[in-house]
TITI-537850 format. One line per 3 residues: number of its first residue (from 1); for each residue y, z, x of C-alpha. Coordinates in steps of 0.001 Angstrom, whole numbers, always signed. Last residue first. Example, Ala and Ser with C-alpha at 12.3 -4.5 7.8 and 13.67 -1.06 7.14 Angstrom:
2
2> -1060/+7140/+13670 | -4500/+7800/+12300
This chain:
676
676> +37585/-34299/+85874 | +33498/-34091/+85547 | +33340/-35572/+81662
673> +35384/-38533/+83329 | +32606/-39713/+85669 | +33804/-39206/+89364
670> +31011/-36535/+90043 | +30854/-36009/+93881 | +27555/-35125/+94696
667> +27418/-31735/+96938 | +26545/-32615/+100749 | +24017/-31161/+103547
664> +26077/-31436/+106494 | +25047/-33062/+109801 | +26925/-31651/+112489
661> +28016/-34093/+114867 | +31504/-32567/+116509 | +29933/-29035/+117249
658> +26607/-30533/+119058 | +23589/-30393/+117664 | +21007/-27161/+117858
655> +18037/-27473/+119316 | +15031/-27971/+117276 | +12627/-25742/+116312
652> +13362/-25629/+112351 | +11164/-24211/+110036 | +10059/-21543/+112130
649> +6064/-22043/+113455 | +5192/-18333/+113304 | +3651/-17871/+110120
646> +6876/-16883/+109008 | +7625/-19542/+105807 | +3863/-20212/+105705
643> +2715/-20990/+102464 | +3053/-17328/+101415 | +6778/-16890/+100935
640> +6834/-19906/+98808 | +4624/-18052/+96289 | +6323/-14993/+96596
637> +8590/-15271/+93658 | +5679/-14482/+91562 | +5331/-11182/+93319
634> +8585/-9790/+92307 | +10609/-6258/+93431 | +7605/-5591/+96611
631> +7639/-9312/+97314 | +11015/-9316/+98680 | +10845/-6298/+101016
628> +7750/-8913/+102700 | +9610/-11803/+102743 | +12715/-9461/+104660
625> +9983/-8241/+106819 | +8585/-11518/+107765 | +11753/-13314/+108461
622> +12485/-10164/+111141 | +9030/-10958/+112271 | +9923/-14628/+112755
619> +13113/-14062/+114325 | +12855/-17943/+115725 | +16432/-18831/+114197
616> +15269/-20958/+111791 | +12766/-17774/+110170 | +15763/-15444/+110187
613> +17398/-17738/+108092 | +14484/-18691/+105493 | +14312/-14991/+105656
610> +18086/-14681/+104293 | +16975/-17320/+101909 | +14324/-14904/+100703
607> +16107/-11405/+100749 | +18897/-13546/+99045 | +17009/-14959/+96227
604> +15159/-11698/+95900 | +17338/-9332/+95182 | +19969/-12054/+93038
601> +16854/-12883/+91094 | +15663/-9020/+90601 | +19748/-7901/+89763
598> +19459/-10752/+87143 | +16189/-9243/+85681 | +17061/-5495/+85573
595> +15017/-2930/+85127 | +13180/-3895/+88925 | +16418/-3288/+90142
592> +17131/+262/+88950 | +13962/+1296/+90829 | +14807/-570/+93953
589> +18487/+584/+93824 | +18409/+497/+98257 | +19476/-3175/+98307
586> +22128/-2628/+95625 | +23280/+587/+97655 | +23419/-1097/+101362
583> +23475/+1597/+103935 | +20090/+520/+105101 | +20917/-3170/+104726
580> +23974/-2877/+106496 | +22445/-1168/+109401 | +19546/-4060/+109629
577> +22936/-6182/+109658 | +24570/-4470/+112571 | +21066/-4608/+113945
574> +20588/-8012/+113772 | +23892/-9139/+115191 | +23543/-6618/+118093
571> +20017/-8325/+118915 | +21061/-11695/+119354 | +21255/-14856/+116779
568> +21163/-17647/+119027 | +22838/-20474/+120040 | +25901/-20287/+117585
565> +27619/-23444/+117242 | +31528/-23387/+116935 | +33828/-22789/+114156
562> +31754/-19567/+112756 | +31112/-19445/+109586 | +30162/-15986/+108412
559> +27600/-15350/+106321 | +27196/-13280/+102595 | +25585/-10362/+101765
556> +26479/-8553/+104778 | +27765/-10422/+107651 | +25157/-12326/+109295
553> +25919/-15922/+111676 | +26456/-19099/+110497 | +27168/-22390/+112286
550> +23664/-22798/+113837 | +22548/-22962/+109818 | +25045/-25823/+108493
547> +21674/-28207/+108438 | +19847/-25409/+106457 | +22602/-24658/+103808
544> +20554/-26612/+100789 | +18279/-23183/+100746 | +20850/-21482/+99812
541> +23623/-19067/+102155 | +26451/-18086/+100722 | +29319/-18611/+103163
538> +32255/-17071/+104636 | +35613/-18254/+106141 | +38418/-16712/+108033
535> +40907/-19104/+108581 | +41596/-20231/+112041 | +41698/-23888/+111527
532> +38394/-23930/+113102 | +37110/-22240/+110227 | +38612/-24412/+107818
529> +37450/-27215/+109109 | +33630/-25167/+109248 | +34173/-24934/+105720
526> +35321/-28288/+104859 | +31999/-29601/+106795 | +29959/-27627/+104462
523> +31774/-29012/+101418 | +30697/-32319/+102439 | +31725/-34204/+98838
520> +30207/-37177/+97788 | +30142/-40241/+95756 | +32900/-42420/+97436
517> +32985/-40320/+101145 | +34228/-37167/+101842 | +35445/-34437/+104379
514> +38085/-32152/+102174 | +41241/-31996/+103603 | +42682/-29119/+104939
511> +46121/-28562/+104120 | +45118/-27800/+100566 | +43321/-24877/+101226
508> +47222/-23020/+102543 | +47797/-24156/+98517 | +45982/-21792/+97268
505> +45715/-21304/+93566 | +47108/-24713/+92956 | +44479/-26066/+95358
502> +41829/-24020/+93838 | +42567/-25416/+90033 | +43170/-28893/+91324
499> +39366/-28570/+92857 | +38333/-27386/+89576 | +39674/-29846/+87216
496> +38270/-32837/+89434 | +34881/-31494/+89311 | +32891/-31628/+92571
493> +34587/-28166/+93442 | +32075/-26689/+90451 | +28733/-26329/+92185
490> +30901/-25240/+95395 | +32303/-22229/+93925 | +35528/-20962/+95796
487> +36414/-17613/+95841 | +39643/-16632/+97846 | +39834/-12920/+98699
484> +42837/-11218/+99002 | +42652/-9533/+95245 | +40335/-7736/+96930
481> +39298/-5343/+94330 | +42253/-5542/+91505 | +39794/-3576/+89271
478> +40393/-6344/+86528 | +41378/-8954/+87974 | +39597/-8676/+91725
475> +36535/-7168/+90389 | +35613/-9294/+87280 | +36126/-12724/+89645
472> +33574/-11139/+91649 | +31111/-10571/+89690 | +32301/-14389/+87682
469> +31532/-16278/+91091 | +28319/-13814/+92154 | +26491/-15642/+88876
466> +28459/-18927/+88546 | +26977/-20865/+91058 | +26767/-20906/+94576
463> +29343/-19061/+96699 | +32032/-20082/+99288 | +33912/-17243/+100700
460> +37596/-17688/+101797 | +38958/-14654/+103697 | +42375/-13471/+102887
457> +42183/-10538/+104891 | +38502/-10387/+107079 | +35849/-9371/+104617
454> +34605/-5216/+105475 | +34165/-4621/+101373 | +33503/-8452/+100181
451> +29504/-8364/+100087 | +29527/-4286/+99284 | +32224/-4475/+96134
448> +30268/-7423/+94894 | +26657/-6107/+95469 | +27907/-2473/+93884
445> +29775/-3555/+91334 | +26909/-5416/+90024 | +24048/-3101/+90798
442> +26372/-34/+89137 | +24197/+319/+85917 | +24453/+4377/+84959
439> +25265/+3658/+81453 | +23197/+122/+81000 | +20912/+1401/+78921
436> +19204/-1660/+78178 | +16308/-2322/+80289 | +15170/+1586/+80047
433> +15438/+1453/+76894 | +13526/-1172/+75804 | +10232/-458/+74333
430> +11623/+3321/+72925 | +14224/+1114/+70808 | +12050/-1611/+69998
427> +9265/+1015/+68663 | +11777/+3054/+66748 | +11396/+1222/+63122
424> +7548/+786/+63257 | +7480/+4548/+64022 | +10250/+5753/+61172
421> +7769/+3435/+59033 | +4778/+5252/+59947 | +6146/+8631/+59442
418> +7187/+8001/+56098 | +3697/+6619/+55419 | +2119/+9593/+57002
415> +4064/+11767/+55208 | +3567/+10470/+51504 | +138/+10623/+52405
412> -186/+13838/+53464 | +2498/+15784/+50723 | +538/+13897/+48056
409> -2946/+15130/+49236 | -1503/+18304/+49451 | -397/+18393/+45746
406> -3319/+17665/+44829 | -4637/+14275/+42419 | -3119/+11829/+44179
403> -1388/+10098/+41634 | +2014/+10600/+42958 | +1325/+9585/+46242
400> +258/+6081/+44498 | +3648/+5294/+43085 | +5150/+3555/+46089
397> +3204/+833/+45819 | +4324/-1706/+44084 | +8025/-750/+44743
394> +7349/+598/+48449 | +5654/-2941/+49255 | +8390/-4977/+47765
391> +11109/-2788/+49362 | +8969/-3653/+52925 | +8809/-7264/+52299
388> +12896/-7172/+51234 | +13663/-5313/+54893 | +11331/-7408/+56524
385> +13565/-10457/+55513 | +16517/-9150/+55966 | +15304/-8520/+59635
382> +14005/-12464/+60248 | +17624/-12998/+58604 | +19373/-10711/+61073
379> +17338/-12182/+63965 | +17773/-15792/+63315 | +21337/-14558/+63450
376> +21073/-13223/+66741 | +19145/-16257/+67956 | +22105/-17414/+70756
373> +22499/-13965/+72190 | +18427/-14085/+73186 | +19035/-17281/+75280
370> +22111/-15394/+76724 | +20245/-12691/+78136 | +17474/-14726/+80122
367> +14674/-12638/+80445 | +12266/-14632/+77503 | +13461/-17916/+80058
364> +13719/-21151/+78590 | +15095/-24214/+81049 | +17267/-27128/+79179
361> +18114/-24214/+76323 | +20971/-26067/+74321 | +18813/-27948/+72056
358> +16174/-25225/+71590 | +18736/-23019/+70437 | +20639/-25189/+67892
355> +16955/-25515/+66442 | +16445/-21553/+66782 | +19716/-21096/+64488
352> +18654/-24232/+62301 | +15124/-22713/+61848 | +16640/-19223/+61237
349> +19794/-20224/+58978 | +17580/-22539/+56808 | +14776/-19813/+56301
346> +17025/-16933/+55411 | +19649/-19778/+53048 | +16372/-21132/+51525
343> +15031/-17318/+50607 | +18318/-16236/+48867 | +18262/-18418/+45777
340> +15002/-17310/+45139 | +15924/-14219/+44219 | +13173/-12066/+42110
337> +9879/-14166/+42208 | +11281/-16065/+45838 | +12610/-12229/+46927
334> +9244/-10775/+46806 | +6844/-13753/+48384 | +10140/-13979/+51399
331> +9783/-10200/+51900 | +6198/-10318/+51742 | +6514/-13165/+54645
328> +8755/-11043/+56459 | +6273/-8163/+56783 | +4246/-9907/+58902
325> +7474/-9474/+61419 | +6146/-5897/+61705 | +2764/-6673/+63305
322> +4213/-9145/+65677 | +6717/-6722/+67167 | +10576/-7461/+66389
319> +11254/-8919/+70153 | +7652/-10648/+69769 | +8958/-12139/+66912
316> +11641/-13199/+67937 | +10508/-14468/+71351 | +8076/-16321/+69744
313> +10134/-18259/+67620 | +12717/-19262/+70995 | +9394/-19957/+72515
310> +8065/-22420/+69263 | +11242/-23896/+69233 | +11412/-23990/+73383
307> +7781/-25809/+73282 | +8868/-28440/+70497 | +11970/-29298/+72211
304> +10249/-30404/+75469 | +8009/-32194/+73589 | +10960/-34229/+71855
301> +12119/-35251/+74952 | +15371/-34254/+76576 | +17830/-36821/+77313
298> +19194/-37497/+74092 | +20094/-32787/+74812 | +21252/-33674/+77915
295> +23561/-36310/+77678 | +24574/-34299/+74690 | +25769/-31769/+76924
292> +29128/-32979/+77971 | +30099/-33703/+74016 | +29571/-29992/+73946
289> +32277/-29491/+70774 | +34993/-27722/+72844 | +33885/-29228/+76105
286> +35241/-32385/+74496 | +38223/-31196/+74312 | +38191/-30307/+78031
283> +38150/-34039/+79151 | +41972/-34545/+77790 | +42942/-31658/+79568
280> +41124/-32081/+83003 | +43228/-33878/+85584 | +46371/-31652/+84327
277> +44548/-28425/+84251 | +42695/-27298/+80988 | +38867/-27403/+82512
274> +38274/-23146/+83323 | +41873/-21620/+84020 | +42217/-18464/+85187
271> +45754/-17171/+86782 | +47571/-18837/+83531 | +49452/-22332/+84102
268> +51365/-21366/+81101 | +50609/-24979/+79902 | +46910/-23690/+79256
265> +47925/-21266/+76918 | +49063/-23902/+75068 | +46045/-26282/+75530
262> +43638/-23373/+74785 | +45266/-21669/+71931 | +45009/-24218/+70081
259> +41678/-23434/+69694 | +42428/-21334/+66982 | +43116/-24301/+64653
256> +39538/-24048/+63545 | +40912/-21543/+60866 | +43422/-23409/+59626
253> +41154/-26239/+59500 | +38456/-24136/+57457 | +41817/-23345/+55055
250> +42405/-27255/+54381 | +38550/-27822/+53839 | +38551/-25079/+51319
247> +41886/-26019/+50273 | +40187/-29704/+49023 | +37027/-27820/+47853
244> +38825/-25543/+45420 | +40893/-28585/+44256 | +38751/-30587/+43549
241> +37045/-27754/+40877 | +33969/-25423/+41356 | +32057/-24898/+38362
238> +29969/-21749/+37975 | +26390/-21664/+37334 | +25996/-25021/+39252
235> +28321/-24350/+42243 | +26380/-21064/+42897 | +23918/-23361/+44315
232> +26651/-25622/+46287 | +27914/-22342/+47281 | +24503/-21504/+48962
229> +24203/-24916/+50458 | +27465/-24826/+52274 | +26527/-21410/+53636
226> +22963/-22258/+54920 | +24714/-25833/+56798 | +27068/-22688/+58572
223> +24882/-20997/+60356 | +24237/-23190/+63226 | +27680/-23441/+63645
220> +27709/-19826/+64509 | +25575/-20721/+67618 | +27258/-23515/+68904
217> +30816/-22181/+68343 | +30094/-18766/+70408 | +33903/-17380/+69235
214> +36399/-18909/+68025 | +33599/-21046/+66003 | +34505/-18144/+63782
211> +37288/-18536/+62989 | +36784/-22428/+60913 | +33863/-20699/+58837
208> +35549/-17633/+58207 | +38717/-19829/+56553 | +35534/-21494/+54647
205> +34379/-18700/+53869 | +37548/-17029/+52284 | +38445/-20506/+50366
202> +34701/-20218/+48995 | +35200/-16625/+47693 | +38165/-17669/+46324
199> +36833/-20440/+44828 | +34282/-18483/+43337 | +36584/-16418/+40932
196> +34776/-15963/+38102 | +33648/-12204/+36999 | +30753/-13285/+34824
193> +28425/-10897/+36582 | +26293/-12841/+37988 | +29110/-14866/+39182
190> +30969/-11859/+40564 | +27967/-11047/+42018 | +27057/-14198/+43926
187> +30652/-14293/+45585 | +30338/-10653/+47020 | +27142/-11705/+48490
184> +28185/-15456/+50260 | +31116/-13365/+51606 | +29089/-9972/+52696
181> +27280/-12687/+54708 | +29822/-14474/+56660 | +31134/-10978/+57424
178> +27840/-10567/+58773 | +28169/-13627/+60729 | +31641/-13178/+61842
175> +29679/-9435/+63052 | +27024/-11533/+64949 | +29673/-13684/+66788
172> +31268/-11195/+68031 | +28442/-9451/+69286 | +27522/-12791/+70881
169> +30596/-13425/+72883 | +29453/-11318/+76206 | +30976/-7779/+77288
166> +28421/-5391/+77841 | +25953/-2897/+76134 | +26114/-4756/+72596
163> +24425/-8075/+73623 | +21834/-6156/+75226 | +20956/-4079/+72382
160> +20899/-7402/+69871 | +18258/-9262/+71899 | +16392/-6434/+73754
157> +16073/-5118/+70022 | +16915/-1152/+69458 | +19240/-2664/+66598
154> +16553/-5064/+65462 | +14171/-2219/+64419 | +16830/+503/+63133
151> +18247/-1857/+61194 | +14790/-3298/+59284 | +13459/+272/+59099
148> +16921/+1905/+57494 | +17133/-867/+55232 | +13450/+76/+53772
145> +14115/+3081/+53453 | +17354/+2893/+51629 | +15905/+834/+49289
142> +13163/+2559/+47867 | +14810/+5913/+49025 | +17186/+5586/+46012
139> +15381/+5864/+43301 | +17216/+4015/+40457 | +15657/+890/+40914
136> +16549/-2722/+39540 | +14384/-4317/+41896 | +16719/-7207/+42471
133> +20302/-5428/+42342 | +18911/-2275/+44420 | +18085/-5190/+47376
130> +21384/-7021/+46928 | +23577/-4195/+47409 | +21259/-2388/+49651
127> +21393/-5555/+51624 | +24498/-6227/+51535 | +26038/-2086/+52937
124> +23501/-1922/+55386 | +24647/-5708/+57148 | +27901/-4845/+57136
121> +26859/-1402/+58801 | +24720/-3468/+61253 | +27652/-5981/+62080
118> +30330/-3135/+62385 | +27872/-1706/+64978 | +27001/-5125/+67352
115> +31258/-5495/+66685 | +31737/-1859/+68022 | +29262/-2111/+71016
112> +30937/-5729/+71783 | +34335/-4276/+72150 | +33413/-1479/+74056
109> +32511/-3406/+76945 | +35968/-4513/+76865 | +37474/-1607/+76929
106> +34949/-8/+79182 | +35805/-3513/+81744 | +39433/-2557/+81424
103> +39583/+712/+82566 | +38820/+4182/+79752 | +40835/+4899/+76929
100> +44672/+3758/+76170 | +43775/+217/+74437 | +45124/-2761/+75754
97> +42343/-4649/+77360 | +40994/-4427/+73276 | +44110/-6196/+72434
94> +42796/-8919/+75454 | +39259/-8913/+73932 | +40541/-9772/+70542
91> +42505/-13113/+71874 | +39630/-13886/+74429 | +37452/-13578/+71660
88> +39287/-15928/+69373 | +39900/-18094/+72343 | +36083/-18790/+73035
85> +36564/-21523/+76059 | +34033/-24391/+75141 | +33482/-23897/+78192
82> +34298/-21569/+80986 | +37259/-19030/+80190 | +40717/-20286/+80170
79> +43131/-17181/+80783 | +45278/-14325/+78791 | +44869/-11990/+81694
76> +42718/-9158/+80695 | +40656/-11558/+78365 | +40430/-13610/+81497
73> +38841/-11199/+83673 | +36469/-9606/+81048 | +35054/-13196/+79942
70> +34764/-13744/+83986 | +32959/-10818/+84592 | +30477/-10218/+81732
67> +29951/-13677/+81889 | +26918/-13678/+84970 | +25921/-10069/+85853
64> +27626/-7095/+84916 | +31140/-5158/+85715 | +31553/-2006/+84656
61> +30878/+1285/+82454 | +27917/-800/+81005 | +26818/+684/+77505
58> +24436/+3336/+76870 | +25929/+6184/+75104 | +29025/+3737/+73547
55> +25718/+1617/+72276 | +23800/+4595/+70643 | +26980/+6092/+69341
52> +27990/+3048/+67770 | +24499/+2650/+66118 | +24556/+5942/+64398
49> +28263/+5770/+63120 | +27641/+2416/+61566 | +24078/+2951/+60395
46> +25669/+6203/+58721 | +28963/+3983/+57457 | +26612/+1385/+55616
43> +24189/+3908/+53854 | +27451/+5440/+52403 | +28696/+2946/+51399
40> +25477/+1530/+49980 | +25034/+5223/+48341 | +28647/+5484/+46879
37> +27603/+1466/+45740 | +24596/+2411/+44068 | +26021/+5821/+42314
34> +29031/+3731/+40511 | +26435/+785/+39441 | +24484/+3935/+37751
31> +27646/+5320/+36375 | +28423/+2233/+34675 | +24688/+1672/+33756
28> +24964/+5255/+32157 | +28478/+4670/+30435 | +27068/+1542/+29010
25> +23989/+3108/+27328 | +20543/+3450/+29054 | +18401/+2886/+26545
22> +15240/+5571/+25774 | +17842/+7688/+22795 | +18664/+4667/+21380
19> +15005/+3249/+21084 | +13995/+6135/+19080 | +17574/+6010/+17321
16> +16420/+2773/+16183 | +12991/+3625/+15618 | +13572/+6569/+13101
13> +16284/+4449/+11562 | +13551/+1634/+10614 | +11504/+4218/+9384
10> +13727/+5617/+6992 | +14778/+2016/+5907 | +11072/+1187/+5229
7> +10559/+4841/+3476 | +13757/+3508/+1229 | +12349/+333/+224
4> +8400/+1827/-630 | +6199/+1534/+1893 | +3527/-640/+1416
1> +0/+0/+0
């Protein structure tokens, strides 16, 4: 029998205020949206605070190898860094130069361990954001937790930790890529929530977009295809007029426009000035977009590319531990039934990142620093990624401690889980710490203060390559050690830019002309001109030195050129030098060495060409020892050492020519106009 009218509208009442009474009503999802962003704010300023005091604790209180140096030196002084010149950094690095705590080189140190820690707070404050939005959970720890693993994993990272304990471009460039990302997040929402506005949040990226590549333009362009194709998604939900896109493209100009700083900057004839001289200023704009190193890249075959993408991949997840990058793929399962429009810009952002990568890299190296700054935002997505496949786990799962049927049982496995995630979190950071703490590294200051300590005044020293060039170009600008000291680097005098550059610099060089033929410069021979001018000259000795050798003679790190032959090394000469060596602190950091990768190549590169020396000369157990001393940092690198380098025979047993027909290993002379 049915219910009469009135028990039908009875009941009907009962299960509306039933239903009333189980729904969350407006002031409850107001307050719950309230309570999720307090806790992603907060979330976001704990990783901040947390992560800045790891980096501060552990950062370099000085010079380092390679950039460090020269990117220091010319934010200090307003210069031209090396190509493709990163003004926006050198711009934010000189107001950091500025500040009233610490010498330049903390300052500017400190400047990457805030952006590596603004990044990671950025990066908190999204992903709870868009994590809470998707699972729609009111307990907190499922998404905190997860966040908290993710961060903590790639912050303790050789790749990110590295970046953030010296000054280099890639910090930087990680926090205009987290910017990038609370952009593309805050634009999402207000058209999820029917908030409007996306040309706005469009104009804002695209002004990012043209900033940014202020900064390391190669690997924040790699981003950027993921961001066009995320607000051509959001495009279809809400519409996006002519006019957005025309002051889009207007406002990613005004942006790019930063690089104007170079050619003005350039006309102030500043102390450092890498391309921009007269000869080189119409070249250097195409260092801007790498126009030099597409030879290169059509050059390189498409084997070649396939083993550095699948190296550059490696090293990722290797970096993140192979068992926790598993947990990207349940991240990418969870947020394709949830948010799909998020998994195509993670995936496009970390094959184009390591594509960009693999382009650039002509020789890969899992030690080289810079190889790991370009795939920081490969990293971040790989991370976002773990972070959504562990919130997918703790949603599905996370309600099986609570049936456990005692209360013990509970407490234990609701422990042991905890406790495994804080491990899988900490594992990077306790893997590589002692390569990244960089608070007590000296090795740099200490081989560049050491090799030009007891230099004659106003010496010139020739060097090869860029390493011991920017070390010492960090000292005498910022620490104003031996500002006397003329540096020339002979891969770069080739360059028509350069040698204007040095010549400008010091004239008294000038009056020496360079010995040189149509394709060639005899750099060698300069040096022992200038020696026999009566300048005080010094060389780095490589293995492409040999025919120069009866002109050279020990002093330190580096050797003196002396204008006539030497006959023979004698015994004072060796033991001032053995005396050198045993007062020497880079030569004596053995343990801090072998934590260090560029301090092991510059160890054993000069241990071993200063045996090659030895060996020349007929000090064959001298050569022996210095092989030997070499072996103990690297083995591999004692490959050469074993095929008979001081077996005895010496590598050259011939008598030394005569002072007016040296024969001078040369540098090629690049006339092409990508060299000038």
């Amino acid at each position: 029998m049915l219910p009469t009218l009135p028990d039908r509208t009875w009941e009907c009442h009962r299960l509306s205020d039933q239903f009333a009474s189980q729904s969350p009503s407006l002031d409850d999802l107001y307050h719950d949206r309230e309570r999720s962003t307090n806790t992603a704010w907060l979330l976001a300023t704990l990783v901040f605070i947390v992560s800045l005091l790891l980096y501060v604790a552990t950062m370099c209180r000085t010079v380092f190898w390679w950039d460090t140096g020269e990117l220091a030196a010319n934010a200090h002084v307003l210069g031209i860094p090396h190509r493709p010149g990163f003004p926006l950094y050198v711009l934010v690095g000189r107001v950091f130069s500025l500040s009233p705590f610490g010498d330049i080189f903390y300052r500017v140190n400190f400047l990457s361990a805030l952006c590596a820690s603004v990044a990671l707070g950025i990066f908190a404050y999204v992903w709870h954001g868009l994590l809470s939005h998707i699972w729609r959970t009111t307990r907190w720890w499922e998404t905190v937790m997860p966040i908290v693993v993710a961060l903590t994993a790639i912050a303790g990272t050789y790749t990110l930790w590295m970046q953030a304990a010296r000054a280099e471009v890639y910090a930087p460039t990680l926090l205009a890529w987290a910017f990038m990302i609370a952009i593309m997040f805050g634009a999402e929402r207000s058209v999820r929530i029917g908030r409007g506005g996306l040309g706005r949040w469009l104009v804002a990226a695209a002004f990012l977009g043209g900033l940014g590549l202020g900064l390391h333009n190669a690997t924040f362009a790699s981003t950027l295809p993921a961001v066009f194709v995320f607000f051509l998604a959001l495009a279809r939900r809400s519409e996006l007029r002519m006019r957005d896109w025309s002051l889009a493209v207007m406002l990613f100009l005004v942006g790019l426009s930063i690089y104007l700083y170079l050619p003005i900057r350039a006309g102030a004839n500043p102390p450092l000035n890498w391309g921009w001289t007269d000869s080189g200023r119409a070249p250097a704009w195409s260092g801007i977009v790498g126009a030099d190193a597409f030879d290169e890249i059509i050059a390189s075959t498409a084997v070649m590319f396939y083993k550095n993408f699948v190296s550059c991949l490696t090293l990722l997840l290797d970096e993140l531990q192979w068992g926790v990058a598993v947990l990207s793929l349940v991240g990418i399962i969870g947020l394709w039934r949830r948010a799909r429009r998020w998994v195509p810009v993670a995936l496009l952002v970390i094959v184009a990142n390591i594509t960009v990568t693999s382009l650039l890299v002509s020789e890969f190296s899992d030690t080289n620093p810079d190889i790991h700054g370009y795939l920081l935002p490969a990293l971040s997505m790989i991370a976002f990624l773990i972070a959504a496949g562990i919130a997918t786990l703790v949603v599905a799962f996370g309600f099986l401690p609570m049936r456990m049927p005692t209360a013990w049982l509970r407490y234990t496995v609701a422990t042991a889980a905890l406790g495994t995630m804080v491990m899988v979190g900490l594992a990077p950071v306790i893997i590589n710490e002692p390569y990244c703490n960089l608070v007590e590294h000296r090795l740099a200051y200490d081989y560049g203060t050491e090799a030009t300590a007891e230099l004659q005044p106003s010496a010139t020293v020739f060097v090869s390559g860029a390493n011991i060039d920017f070390v010492l170009r960090g000292l005498q600008y910022c620490d104003e050690w031996r500002p006397d000291v003329r540096v020339i680097n002979c891969d770069l005098m080739p360059s028509a830019w350069y040698r204007e550059w040095v010549f400008s610099n010091f004239p008294d060089l000038a009056a020496v002309p360079i010995p040189s033929d149509s394709t060639r410069l005899y750099l060698d021979r300069w040096a022992i001109a200038l020696a026999r001018a009566g300048a005080p000259v010094y060389w780095e000795f490589t293995e492409t030195s040999m025919r120069m050798i009866y002109h050279l003679t020990p002093a330190g790190h580096f050797f003196h050129v002396s204008p006539d032959s030497v006959v023979a090394i004698d015994a004072r000469m060796i033991r001032q030098q053995e005396d050198f060596e045993r007062q020497s602190r880079f030569l004596n950091a053995t343990k801090a060495i072998r934590r260090d990768f560029d301090a092991q190549r510059v160890y054993v590169s000069n241990l071993y060409r200063a045996g090659i020396f030895y060996d020349s000369r007929g000090h064959y157990d001298r050569a022996r020892e210095l092989f030997q001393r070499a072996l103990t940092i690297h083995s591999n690198a004692g490959e050469k050492f074993r095929q008979g380098r001081s077996s005895g025979k010496g590598l050259s047993n011939q008598p030394p020519p005569p002072n007016d027909s040296v024969s001078i290993s040369s540098t090629p002379l690049d006339v092409s106009p990508q060299s000038q």
